[in-house]
C-alpha angles and dihedrals in degrees: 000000000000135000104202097322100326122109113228108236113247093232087060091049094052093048081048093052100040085046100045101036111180094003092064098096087051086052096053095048087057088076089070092049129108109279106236124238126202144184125181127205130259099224093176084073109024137005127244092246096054090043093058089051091058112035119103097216142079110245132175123212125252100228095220100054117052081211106041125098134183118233143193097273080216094079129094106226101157089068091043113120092231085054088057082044081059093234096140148009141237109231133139106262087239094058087057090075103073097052083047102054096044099094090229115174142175112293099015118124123228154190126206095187099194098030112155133134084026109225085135098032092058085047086058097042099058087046092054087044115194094314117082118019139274111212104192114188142172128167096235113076087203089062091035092063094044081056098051089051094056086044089052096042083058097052089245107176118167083056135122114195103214131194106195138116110255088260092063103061089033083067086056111032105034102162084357106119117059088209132027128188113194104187089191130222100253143168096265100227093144077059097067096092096049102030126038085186096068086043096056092040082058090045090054100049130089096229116348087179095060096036105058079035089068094035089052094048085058104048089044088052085050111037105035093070090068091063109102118232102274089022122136123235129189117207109182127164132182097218127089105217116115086214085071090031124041097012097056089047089045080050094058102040077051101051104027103033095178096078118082115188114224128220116283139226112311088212116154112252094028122113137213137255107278101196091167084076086065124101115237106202100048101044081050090050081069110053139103115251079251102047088055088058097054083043096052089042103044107024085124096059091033091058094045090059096043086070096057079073113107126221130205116210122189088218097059105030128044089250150068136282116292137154112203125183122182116195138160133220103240141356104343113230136144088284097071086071089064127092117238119238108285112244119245108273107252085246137047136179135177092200128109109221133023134275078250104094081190100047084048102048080049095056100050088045097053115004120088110247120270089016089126141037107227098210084067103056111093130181136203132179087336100311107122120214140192095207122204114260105238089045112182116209099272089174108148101014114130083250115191091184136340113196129359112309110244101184144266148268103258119177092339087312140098127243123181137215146259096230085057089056096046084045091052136071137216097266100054096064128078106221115032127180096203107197128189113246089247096050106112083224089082105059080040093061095039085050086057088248117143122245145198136240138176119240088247091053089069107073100199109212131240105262087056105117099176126022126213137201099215103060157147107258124199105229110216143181111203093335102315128112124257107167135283142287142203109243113198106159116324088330123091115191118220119256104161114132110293088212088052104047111124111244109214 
């Protein structure tokens, strides 16, 4: 048996078959099966409703995500003109699941401990708007950065892009974040159908099982600790191995017996926990002394819960492979809905505007009155922010970006950014080039050409008080903002985000 070109290992085979029984062969006809495609909604810019009115294409809706659609994997769609525009994302239909069923709401604060890429982060970050805070965070500053770009794509505001391992910023937000996602580091093994490359890393290593078990273990000791009382956390895998799924969860209801996991989607096609898959004696090898004691005293109500997990299985979804566990610290009541008070932000002004005079004289000049509260605006050596407004200390934390980038003093000038371009609309800027998605403008101006447009193409908007001939220009598709540019006469130099220009 292959997957692409990669053998599946016979040791894989044999777990598959003990765990799935009857439904094996099933299981095994779902490799020749079609691969799935997704994309999900970006409801901070757009409804679901209006998205499906303008876009060009068929699509089909994932049954567990409101916002999530099937495509013909034949499509494109990074290169599509609305995916620059940051209305939706890319992301495989299973993976949906975990942002969906985390109950995130305006004002929470939350962690998403192993965010990159950020097909879950961007979810959280439209449900908690532009009021609470998103701390995204992965251990890899490679992966970090390809995360801030997708969260800035968004228009995700109340955000900080971190770069730490899980201890560190145990040591700082212990019973801080009313919700946690921890999307962990697995074998993969949900991933076989749609990625020979996760199959032959699994093939490669000793013992793929034992070693994400052990990883996980860590990040939950580490990470779970941060979770207020009545708070909400999200564990999810893509790997099928009870060793990475039910055991780490009976791990942490063991370790850690304050936390009760809660029933699951009733979606049709999923399926439930199976702790009897578990091995005993290995899941009790790893526990604490005292572990073992909540273990021997309360395995009834441990395996009970283990069966609110949900599973979901390629060859009854139209999906891959995904395990999702939602539990609370604490009694779960209606409270735990509810977002906790946010904290006082670590800085505060009464002023206005900025200690930037550029940055200033840019904003009434091209910012719509009343966009942006000035006690949020920070600046440091030039770099110009639009913090969160419930801003925790982050002093210390290896920070790749708090807040939206605004922009920064160049030359005694200010330039502003492309993540201020992707958090505006069209309405907020004084001068906007609205181009229609067919126009080959468009593809020009992603590419970092520059383009041309004639005077009546800029509708200058109503707060203007003087207009100018030599301007910043938002760049749009259909409404929806792109980037800027720089109009003087009838030319508009390109000032789109060198990193994010399409390539071909």
């Amino acid at each position: 048996m292959k997957t692409g070109t990669v053998p599946l290992s016979e040791l894989f085979l044999s777990r598959m078959q003990e765990l799935l029984g009857e439904e094996y062969p099933a299981y095994l006809q779902s490799f020749d099966a079609p691969r799935w495609n997704g994309l999900r909604v970006n409801n901070s810019k757009i409804s679901t409703e209006e998205f499906l009115r303008i876009f060009p294409y068929e699509l089909k809706p994932v049954p567990w995500c409101p916002n999530g659609f099937y495509y013909d994997g034949e499509l494109r769609l990074s290169k599509d003109p609305y995916y620059h525009a940051g209305l939706f994302y890319l992301q495989e239909p299973s993976a949906m699941i975990s942002a969906a069923t985390l109950p995130v709401s305006k004002g929470c604060k939350v962690l998403d401990i192993c965010a990159a890429p950020g097909g879950k982060s961007t979810e959280l970050g439209v449900k908690i708007q532009d009021s609470g805070f998103l701390c995204s965070n992965d251990i890899s500053s490679s992966r970090a950065r390809a995360l801030l770009k997708n969260l800035e794509l968004f228009g995700t505001g109340c955000l900080a892009v971190v770069s730490e391992a899980p201890y560190v910023l145990k040591n700082r937000f212990t019973d801080y974040f009313d919700r946690i996602l921890i999307d962990a580091p697995c074998s993969g093994e949900g991933m076989f159908r749609k990625d020979p490359d996760v199959c032959k890393a699994w093939n490669e290593k000793e013992d793929a099982n034992a070693l994400f078990s052990k990883l996980q273990r860590e990040i939950l000791d580490q990470t779970v600790p941060m979770l207020a009382y009545g708070g909400l956390l999200l564990y999810s895998t893509c790997t099928f191995a009870p060793e990475e799924n039910e055991e780490s969860m009976a791990y942490l209801l063991c370790e850690h017996p304050e936390f009760h996991i809660l029933p699951g989607m009733d979606t049709p096609g999923f399926g439930h926990g199976i702790p009897e898959k578990m091995n005993e004696e290995r899941l009790i090898s790893r526990l604490s002394e005292e572990g073992k004691k909540v273990y021997e005293e309360q395995k009834e109500r441990i395996f009970t819960e283990l069966k609110n997990c949900r599973r979901l299985w390629p060859h009854h979804i139209d999906g891959e492979g995904h395990f999702v566990t939602l539990l609370v610290r604490g009694e779960y009541s209606e409270d735990s809905l509810r977002p906790s008070a946010p904290s006082p932000r670590a800085f505060r002004s009464s002023a206005a505007e900025c200690s930037e005079p550029l940055f200033n004289e840019f904003a009434r000049e091209y910012l719509a009155p009343g966009f942006l509260d000035g006690s949020r605006i920070r600046v440091k050596n030039g770099y110009v922010t639009y913090a969160p407004d419930a801003l925790p200390d982050l002093t210390g934390l290896r920070l790749l970006r708090d807040g939206v980038f605004l922009g920064n003093v160049e030359k005694n000038r200010f330039e502003p950014a492309q993540a201020l371009a992707l958090y505006l609309k069209k309405e907020q800027f004084a001068y906007v080039l609205d181009l229609s998605r067919d126009d080959e403008r468009v593809i020009r101006y992603l590419k970092g050409e520059t383009v041309f447009a004639e005077e009546d193409e800029i509708t200058v908007a109503d707060f203007v008080k003087k207009k100018k001939d030599s301007v910043f220009v938002l760049v749009c598709v259909d409404d929806y903002p792109l980037g800027f540019a720089k109009k003087k006469n009838n030319t508009l130099k390109n000032k789109y985000h060198p990193g994010w220009r399409m390539t071909s």
